[in-house]
Structure formats: C-alpha cells, structure tokens
PDB file of N, CA, C and O in Angstrom:
ATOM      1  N   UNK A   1      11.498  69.414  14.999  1.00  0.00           N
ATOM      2  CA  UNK A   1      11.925  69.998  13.741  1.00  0.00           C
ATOM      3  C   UNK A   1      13.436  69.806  13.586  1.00  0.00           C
ATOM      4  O   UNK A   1      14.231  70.084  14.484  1.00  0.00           O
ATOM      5  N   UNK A   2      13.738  69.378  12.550  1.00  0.00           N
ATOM      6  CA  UNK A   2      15.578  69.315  12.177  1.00  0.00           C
ATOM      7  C   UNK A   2      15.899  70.619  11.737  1.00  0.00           C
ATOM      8  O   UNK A   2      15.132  71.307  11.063  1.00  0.00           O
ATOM      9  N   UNK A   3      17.144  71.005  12.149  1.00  0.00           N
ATOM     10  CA  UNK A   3      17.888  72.408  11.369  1.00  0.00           C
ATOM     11  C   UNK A   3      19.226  71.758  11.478  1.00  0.00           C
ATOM     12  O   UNK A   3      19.740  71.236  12.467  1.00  0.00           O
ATOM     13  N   UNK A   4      19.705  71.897  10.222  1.00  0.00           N
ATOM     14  CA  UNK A   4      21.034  72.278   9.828  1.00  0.00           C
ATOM     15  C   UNK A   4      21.650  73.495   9.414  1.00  0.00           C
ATOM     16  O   UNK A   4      20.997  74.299   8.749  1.00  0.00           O
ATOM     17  N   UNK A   5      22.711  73.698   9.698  1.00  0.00           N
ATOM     18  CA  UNK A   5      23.396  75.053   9.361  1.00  0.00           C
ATOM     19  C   UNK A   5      23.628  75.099   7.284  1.00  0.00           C
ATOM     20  O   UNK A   5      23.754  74.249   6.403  1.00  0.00           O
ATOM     21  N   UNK A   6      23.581  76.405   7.343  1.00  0.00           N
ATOM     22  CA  UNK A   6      24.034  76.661   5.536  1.00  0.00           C
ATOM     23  C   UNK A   6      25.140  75.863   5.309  1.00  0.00           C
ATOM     24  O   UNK A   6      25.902  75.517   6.212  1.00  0.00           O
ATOM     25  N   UNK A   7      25.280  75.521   4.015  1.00  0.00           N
ATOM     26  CA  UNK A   7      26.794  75.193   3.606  1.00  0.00           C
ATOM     27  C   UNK A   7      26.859  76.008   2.206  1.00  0.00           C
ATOM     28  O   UNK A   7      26.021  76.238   1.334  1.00  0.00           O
ATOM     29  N   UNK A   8      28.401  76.384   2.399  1.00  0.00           N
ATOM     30  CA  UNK A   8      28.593  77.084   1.251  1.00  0.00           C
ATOM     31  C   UNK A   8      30.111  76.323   0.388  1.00  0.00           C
ATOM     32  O   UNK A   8      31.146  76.844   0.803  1.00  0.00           O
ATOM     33  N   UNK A   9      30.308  75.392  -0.529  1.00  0.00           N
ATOM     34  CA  UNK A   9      31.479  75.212  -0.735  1.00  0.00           C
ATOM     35  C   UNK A   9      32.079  76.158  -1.982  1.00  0.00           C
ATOM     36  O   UNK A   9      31.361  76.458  -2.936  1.00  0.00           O
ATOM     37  N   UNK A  10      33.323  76.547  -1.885  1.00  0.00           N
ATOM     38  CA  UNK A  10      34.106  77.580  -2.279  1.00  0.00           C
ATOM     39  C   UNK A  10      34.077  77.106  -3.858  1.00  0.00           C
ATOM     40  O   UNK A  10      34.986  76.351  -4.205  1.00  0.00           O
ATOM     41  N   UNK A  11      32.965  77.547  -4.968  1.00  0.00           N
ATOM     42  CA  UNK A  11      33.140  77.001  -6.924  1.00  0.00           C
ATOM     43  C   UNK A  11      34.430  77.388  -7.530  1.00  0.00           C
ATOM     44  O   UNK A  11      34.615  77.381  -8.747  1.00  0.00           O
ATOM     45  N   UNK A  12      35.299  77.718  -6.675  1.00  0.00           N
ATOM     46  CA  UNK A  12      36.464  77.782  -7.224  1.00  0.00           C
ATOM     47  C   UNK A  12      37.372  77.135  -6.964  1.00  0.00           C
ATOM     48  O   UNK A  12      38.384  77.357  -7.628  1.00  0.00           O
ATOM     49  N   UNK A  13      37.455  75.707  -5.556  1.00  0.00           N
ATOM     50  CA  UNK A  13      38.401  74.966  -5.469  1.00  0.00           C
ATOM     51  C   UNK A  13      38.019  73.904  -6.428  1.00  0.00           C
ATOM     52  O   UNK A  13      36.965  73.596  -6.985  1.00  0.00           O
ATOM     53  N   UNK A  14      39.764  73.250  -6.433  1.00  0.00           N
ATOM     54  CA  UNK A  14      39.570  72.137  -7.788  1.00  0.00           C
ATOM     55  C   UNK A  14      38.674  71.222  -7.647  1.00  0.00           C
ATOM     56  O   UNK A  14      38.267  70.802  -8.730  1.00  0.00           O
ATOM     57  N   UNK A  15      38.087  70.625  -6.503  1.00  0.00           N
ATOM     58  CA  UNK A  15      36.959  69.448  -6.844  1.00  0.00           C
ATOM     59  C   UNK A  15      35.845  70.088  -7.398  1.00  0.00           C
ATOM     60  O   UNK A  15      35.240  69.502  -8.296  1.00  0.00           O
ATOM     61  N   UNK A  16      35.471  71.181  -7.023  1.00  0.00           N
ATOM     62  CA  UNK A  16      34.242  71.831  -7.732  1.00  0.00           C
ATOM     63  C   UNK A  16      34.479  72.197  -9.095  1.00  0.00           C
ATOM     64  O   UNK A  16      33.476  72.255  -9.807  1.00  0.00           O
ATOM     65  N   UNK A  17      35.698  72.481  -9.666  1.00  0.00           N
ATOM     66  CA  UNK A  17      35.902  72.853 -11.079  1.00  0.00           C
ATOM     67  C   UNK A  17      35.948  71.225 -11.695  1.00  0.00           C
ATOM     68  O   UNK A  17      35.125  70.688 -12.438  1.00  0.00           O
ATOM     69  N   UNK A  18      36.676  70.893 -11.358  1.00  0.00           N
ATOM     70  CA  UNK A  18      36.730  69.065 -12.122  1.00  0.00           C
ATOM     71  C   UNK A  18      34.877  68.709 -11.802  1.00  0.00           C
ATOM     72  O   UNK A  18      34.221  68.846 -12.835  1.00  0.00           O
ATOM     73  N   UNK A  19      34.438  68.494 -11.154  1.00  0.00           N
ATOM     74  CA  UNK A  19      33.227  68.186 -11.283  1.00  0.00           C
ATOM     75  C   UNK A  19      32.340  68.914 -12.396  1.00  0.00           C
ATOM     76  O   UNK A  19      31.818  68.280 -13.314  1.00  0.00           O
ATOM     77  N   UNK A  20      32.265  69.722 -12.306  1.00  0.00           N
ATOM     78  CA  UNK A  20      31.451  70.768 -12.924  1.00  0.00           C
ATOM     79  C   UNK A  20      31.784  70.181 -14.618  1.00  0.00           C
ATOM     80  O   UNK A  20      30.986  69.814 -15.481  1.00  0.00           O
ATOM     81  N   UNK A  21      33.521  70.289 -14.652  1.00  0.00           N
ATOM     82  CA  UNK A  21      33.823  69.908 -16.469  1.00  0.00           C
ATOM     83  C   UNK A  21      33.346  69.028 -16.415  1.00  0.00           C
ATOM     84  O   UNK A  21      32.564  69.012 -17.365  1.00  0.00           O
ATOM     85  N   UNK A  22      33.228  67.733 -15.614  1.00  0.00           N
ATOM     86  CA  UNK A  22      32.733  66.566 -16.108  1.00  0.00           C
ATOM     87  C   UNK A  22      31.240  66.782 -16.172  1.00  0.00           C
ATOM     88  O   UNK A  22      30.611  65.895 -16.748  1.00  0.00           O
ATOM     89  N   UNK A  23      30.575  67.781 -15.694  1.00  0.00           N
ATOM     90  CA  UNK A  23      29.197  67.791 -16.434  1.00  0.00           C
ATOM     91  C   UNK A  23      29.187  68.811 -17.277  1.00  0.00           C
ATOM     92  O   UNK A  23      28.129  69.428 -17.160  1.00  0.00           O
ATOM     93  N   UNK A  24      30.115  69.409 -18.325  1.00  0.00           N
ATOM     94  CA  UNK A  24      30.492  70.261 -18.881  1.00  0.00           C
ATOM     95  C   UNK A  24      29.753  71.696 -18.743  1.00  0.00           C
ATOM     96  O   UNK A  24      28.973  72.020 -19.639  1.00  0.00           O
ATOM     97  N   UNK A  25      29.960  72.512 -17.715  1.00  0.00           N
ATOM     98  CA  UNK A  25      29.481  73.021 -17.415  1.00  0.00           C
ATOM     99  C   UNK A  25      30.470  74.042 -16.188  1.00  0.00           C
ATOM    100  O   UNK A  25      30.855  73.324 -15.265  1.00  0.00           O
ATOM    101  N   UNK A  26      30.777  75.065 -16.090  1.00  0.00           N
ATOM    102  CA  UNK A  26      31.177  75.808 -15.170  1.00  0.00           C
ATOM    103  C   UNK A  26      30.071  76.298 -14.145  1.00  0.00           C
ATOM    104  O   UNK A  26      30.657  76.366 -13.065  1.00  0.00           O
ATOM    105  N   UNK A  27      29.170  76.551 -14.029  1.00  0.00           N
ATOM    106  CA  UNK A  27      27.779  76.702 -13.365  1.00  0.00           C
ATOM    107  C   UNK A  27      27.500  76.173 -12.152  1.00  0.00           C
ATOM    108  O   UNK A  27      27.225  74.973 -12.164  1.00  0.00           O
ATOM    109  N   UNK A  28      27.490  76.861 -10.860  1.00  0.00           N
ATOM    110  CA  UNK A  28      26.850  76.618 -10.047  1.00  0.00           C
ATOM    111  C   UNK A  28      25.940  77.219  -9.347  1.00  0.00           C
ATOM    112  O   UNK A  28      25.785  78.413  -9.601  1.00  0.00           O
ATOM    113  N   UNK A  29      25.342  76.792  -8.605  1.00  0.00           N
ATOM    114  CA  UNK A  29      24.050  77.130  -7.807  1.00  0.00           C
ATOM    115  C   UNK A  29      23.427  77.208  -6.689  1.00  0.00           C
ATOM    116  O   UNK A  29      23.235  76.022  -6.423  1.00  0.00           O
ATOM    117  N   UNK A  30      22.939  77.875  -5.776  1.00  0.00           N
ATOM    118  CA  UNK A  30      22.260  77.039  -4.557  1.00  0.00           C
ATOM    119  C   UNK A  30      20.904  76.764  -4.867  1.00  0.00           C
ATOM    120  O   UNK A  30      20.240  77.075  -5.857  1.00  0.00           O
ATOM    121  N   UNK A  31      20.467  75.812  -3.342  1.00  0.00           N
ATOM    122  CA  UNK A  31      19.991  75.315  -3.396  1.00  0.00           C
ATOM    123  C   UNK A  31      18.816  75.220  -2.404  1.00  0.00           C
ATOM    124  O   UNK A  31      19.080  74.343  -1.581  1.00  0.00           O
ATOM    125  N   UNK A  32      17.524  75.834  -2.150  1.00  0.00           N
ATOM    126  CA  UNK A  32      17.125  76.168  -1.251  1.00  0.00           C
ATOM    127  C   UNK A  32      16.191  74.644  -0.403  1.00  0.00           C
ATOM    128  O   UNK A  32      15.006  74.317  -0.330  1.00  0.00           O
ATOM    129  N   UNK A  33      16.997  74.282  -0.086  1.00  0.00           N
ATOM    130  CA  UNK A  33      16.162  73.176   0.793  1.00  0.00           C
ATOM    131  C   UNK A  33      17.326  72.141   1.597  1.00  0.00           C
ATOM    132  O   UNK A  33      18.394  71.802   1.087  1.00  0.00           O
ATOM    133  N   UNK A  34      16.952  71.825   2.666  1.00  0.00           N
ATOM    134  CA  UNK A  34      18.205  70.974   3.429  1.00  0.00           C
ATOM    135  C   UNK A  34      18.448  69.494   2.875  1.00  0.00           C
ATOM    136  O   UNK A  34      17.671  68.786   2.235  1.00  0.00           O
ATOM    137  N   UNK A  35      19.922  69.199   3.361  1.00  0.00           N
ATOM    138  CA  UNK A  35      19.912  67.937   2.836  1.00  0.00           C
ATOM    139  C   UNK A  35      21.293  67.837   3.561  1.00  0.00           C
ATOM    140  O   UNK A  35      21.894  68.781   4.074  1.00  0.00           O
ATOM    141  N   UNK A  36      21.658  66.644   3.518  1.00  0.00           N
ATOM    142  CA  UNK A  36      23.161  66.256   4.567  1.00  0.00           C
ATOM    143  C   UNK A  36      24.395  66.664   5.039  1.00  0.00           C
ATOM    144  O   UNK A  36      25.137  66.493   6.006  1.00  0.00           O
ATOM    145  N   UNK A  37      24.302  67.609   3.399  1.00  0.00           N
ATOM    146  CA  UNK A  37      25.536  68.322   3.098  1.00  0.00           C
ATOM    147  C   UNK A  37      26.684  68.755   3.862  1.00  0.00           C
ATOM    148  O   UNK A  37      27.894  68.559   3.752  1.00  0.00           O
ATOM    149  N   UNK A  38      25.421  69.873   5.262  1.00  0.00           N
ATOM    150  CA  UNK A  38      26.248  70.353   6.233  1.00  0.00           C
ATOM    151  C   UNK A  38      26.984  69.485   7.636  1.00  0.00           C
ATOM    152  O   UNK A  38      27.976  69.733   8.322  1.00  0.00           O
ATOM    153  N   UNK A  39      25.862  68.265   7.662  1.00  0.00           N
ATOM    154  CA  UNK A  39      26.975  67.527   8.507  1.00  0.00           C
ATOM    155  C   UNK A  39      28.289  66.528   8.019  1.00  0.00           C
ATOM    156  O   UNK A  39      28.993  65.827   8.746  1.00  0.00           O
ATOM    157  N   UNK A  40      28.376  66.731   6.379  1.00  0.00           N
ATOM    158  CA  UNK A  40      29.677  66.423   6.308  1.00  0.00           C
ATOM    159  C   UNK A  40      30.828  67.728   6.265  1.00  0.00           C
ATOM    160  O   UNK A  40      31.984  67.402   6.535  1.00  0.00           O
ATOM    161  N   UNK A  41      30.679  68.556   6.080  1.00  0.00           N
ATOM    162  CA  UNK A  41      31.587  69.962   5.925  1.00  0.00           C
ATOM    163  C   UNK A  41      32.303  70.404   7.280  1.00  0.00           C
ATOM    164  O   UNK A  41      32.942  71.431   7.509  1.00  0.00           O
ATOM    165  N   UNK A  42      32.038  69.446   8.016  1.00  0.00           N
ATOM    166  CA  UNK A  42      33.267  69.249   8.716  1.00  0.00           C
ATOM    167  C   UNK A  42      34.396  68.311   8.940  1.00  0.00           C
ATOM    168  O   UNK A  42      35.243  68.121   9.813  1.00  0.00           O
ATOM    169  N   UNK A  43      34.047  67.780   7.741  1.00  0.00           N
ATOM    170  CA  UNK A  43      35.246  66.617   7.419  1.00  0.00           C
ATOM    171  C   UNK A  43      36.561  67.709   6.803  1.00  0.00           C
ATOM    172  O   UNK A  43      37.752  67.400   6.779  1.00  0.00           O
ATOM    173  N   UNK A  44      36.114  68.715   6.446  1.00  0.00           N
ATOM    174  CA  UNK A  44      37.045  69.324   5.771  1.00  0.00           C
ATOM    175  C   UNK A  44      37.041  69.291   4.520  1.00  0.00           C
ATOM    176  O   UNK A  44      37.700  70.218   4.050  1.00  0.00           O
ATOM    177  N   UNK A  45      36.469  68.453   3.575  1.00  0.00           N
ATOM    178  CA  UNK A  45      36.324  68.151   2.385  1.00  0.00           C
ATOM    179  C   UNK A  45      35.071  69.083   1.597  1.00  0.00           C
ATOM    180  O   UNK A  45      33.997  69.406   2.105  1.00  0.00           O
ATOM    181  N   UNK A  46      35.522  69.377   0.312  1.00  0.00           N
ATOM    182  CA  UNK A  46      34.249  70.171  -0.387  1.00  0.00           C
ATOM    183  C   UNK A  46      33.277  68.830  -0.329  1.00  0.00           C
ATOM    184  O   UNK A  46      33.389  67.607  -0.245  1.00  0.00           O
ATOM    185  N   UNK A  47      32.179  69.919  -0.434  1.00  0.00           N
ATOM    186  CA  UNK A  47      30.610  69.133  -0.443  1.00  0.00           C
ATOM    187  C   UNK A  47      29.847  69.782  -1.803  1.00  0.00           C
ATOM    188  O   UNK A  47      29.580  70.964  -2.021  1.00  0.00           O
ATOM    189  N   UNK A  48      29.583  68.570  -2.660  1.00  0.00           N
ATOM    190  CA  UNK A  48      28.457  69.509  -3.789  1.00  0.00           C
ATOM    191  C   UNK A  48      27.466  68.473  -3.526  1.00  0.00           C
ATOM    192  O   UNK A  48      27.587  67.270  -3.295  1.00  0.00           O
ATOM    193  N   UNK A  49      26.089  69.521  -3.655  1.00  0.00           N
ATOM    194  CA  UNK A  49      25.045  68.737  -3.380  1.00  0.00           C
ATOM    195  C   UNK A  49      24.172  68.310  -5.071  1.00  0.00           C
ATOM    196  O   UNK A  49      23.564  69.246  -5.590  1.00  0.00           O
ATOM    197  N   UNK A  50      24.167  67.074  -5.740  1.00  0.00           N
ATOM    198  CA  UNK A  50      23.943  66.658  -7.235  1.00  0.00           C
ATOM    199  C   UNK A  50      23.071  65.818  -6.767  1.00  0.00           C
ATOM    200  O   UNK A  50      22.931  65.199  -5.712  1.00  0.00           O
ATOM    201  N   UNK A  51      22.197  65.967  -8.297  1.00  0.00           N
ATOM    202  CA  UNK A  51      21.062  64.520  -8.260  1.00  0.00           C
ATOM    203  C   UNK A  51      20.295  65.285  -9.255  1.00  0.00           C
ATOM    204  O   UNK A  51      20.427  66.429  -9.692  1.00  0.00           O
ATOM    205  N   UNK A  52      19.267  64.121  -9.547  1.00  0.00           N
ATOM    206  CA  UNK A  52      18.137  64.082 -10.899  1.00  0.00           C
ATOM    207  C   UNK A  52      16.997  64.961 -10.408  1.00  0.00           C
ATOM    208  O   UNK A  52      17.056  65.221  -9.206  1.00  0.00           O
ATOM    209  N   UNK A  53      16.240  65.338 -10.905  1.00  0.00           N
ATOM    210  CA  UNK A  53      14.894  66.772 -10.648  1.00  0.00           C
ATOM    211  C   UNK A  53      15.184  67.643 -10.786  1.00  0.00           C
ATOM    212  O   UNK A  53      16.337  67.939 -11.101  1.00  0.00           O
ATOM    213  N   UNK A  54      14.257  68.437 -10.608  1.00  0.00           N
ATOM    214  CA  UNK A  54      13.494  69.802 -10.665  1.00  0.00           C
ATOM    215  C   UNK A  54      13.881  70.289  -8.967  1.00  0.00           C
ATOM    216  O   UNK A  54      13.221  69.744  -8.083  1.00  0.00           O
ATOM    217  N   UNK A  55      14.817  71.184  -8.620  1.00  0.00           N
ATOM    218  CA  UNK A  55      14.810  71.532  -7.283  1.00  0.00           C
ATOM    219  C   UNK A  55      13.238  72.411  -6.646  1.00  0.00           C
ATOM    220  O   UNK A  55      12.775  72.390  -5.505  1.00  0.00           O
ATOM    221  N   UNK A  56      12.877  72.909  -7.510  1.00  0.00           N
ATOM    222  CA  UNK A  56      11.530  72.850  -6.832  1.00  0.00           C
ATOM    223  C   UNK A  56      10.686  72.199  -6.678  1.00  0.00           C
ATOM    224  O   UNK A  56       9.746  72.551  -5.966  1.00  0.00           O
ATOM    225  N   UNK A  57      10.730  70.821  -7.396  1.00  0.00           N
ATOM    226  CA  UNK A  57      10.161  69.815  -6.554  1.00  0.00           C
ATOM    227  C   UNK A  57      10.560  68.862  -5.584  1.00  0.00           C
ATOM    228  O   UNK A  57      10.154  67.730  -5.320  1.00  0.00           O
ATOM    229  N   UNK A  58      11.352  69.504  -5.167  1.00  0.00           N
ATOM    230  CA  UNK A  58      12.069  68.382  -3.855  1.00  0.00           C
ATOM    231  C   UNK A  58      11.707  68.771  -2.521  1.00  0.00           C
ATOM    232  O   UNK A  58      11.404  69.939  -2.274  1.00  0.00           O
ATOM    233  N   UNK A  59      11.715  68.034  -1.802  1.00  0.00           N
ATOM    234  CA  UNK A  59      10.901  67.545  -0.784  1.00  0.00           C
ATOM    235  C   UNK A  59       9.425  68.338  -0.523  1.00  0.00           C
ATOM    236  O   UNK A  59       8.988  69.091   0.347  1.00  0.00           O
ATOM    237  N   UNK A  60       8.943  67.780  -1.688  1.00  0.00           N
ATOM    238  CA  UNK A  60       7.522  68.790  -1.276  1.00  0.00           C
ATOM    239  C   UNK A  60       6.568  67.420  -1.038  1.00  0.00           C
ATOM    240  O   UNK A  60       6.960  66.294  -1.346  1.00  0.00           O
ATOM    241  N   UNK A  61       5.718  67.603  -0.652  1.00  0.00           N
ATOM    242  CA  UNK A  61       3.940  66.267  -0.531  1.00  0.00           C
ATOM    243  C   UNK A  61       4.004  65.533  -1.899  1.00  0.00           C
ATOM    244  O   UNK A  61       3.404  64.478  -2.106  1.00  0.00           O
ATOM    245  N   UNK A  62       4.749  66.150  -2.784  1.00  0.00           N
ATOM    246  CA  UNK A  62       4.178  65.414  -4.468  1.00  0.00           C
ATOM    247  C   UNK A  62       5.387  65.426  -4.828  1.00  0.00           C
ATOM    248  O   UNK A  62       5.528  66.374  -5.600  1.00  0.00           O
ATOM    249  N   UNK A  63       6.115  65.008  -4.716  1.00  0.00           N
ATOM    250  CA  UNK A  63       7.709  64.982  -5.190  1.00  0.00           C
ATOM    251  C   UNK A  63       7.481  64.285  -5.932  1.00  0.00           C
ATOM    252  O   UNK A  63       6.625  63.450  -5.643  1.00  0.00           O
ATOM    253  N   UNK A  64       8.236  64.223  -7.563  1.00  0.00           N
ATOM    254  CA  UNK A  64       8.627  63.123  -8.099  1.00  0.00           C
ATOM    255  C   UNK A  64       9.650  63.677  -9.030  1.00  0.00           C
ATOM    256  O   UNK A  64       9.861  64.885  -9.141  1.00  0.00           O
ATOM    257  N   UNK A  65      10.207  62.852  -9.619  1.00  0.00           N
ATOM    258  CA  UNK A  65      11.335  62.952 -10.717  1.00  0.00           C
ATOM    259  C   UNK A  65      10.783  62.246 -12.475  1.00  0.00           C
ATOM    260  O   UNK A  65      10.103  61.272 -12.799  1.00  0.00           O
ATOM    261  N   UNK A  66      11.358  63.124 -13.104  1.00  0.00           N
ATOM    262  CA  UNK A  66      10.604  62.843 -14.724  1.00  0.00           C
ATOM    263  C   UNK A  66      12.085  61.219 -15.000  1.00  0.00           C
ATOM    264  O   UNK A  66      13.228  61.217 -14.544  1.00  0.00           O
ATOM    265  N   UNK A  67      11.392  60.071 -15.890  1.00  0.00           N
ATOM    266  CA  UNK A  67      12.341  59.087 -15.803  1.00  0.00           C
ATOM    267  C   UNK A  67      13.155  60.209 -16.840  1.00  0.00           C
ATOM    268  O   UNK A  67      14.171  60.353 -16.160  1.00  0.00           O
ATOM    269  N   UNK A  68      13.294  60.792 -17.633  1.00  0.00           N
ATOM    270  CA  UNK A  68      14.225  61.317 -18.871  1.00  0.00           C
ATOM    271  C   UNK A  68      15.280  62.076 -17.782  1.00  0.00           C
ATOM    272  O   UNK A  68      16.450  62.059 -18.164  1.00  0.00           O
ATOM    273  N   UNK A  69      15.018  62.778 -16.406  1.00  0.00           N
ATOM    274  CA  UNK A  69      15.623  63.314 -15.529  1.00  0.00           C
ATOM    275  C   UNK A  69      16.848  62.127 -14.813  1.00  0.00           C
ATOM    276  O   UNK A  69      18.001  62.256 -14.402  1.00  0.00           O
ATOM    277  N   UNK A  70      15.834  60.897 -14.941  1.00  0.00           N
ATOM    278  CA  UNK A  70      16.537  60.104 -14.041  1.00  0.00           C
ATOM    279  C   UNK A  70      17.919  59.748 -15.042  1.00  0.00           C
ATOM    280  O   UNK A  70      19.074  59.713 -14.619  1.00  0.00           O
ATOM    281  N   UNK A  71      17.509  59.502 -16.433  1.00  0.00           N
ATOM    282  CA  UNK A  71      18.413  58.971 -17.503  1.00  0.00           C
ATOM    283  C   UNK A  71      19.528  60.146 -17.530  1.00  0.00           C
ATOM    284  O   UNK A  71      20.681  59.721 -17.611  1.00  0.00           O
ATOM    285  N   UNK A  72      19.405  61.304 -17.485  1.00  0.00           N
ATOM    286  CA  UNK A  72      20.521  61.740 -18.102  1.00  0.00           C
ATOM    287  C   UNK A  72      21.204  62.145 -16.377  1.00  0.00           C
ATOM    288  O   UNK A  72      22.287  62.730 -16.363  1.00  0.00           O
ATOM    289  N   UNK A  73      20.722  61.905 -15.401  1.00  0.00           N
ATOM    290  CA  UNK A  73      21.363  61.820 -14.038  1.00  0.00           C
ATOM    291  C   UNK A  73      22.631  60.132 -14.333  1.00  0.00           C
ATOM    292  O   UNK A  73      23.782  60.156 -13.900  1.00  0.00           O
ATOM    293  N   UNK A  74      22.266  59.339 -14.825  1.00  0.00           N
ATOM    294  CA  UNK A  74      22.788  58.283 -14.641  1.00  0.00           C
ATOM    295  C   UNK A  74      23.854  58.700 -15.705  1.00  0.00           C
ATOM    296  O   UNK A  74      24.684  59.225 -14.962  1.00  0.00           O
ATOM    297  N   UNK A  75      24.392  58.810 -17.037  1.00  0.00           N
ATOM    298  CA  UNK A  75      25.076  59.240 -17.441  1.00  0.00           C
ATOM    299  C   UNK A  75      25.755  60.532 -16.930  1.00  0.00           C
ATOM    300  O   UNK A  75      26.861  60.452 -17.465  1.00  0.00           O
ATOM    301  N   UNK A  76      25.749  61.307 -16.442  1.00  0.00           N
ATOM    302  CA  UNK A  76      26.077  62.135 -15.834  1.00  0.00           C
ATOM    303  C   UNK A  76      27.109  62.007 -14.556  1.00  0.00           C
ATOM    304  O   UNK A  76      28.254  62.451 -14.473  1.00  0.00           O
ATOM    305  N   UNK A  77      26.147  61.066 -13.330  1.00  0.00           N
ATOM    306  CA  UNK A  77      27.336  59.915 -12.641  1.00  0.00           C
ATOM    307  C   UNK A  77      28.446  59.348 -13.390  1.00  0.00           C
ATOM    308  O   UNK A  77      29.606  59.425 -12.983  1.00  0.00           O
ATOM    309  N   UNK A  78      28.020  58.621 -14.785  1.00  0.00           N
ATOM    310  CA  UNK A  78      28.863  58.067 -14.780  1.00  0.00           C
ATOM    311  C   UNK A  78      30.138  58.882 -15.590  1.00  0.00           C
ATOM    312  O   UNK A  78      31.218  58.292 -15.559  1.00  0.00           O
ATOM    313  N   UNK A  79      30.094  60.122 -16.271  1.00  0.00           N
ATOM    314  CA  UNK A  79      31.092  61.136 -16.628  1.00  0.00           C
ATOM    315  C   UNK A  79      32.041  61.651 -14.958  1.00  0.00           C
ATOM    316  O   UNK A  79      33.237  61.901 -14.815  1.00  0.00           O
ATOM    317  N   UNK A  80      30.978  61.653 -13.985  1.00  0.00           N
ATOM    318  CA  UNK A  80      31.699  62.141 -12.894  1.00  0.00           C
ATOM    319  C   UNK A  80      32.524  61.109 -11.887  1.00  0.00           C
ATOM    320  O   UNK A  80      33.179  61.211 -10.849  1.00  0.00           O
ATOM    321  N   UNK A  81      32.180  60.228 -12.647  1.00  0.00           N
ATOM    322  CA  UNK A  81      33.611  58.565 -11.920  1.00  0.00           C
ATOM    323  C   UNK A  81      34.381  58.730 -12.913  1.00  0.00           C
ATOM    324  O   UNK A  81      35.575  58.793 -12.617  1.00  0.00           O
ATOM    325  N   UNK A  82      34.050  58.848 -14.290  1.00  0.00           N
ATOM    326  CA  UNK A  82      35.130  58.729 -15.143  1.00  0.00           C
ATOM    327  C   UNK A  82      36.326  59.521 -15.163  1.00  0.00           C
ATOM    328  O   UNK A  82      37.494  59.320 -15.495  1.00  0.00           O
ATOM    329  N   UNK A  83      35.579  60.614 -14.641  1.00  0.00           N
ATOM    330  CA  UNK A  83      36.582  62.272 -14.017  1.00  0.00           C
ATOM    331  C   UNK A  83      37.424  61.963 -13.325  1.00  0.00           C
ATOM    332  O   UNK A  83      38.614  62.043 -13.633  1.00  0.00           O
ATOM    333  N   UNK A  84      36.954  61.508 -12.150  1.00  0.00           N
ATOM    334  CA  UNK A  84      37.629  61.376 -10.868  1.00  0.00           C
ATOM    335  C   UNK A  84      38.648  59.667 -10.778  1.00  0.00           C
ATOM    336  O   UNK A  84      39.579  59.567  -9.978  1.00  0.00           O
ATOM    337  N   UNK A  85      38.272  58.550 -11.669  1.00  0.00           N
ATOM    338  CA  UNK A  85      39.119  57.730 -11.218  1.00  0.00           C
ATOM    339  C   UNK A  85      40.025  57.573 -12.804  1.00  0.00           C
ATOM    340  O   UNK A  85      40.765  56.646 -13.133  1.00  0.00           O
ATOM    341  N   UNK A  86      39.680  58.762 -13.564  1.00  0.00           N
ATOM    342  CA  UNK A  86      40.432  58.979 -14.636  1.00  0.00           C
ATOM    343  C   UNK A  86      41.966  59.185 -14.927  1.00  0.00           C
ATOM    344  O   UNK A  86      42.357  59.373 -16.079  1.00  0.00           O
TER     345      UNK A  86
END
C-alpha cells in the first residue's frame, strides 16, 4: 500500500493568489485523495494540486473525465502560463 503524508499549502501566499486570479477565482479547496503533491513540498515551494474532472471521480475503477471538462482545463492552463510568464 502507498501513503503519503497531507499537504496543506498556505491560499494566502502569492503563488496561490496569482494562480487562483488567473482562473478568476479566489477559491480553494481540498482534496480528498492522494497524488504527488506531498513529495514535492519539500522543495520548499507551494504545491497546488489542478486538473480537468469531477474530484469524485478520481481514482476510482470507472474514472473518466467529460471532453467539455477536458476543454475548459486546456484554456484554463493556458490563462495560468499566461499569468506566470506574463
């Protein structure tokens, strides 16, 4: 069995606020299911965990993603490069 530890990154330092405007949105969330997150959070660097779906359907036996999910994920990336190499 894999375990990773929680991660919690702080929605009030600036990468989490600049991210967030670029999906216009102040809003964050957790997220109940593992994913890489915590073995980078010791780089020192904030970690947000983003992507296309329904978090309750992730990693279940029937996972899938709606394509209209996938479309506005891809615009969405691309507001959050535009942010950051803006």
């Amino acid at each position: 069995m894999r375990e990773v530890q929680s991660l919690e990154t702080d929605r009030n330092c600036d990468f989490v606020r600049a991210f967030c405007s670029s999906l216009g949105t102040d809003e964050t969330s957790a997220v109940g299911f593992t994913t890489d997150g915590p073995h980078f959070a010791s780089l020192d660097a904030p970690v947000v965990i983003f992507g296309p779906g329904k978090p309750q359907l992730c990693h279940k036996p029937d996972e899938y993603i709606e394509i209209s999910d996938v479309e506005k994920a891809a615009g969405d990336y691309e507001n959050i490069i535009l942010k950051f190499l803006g």
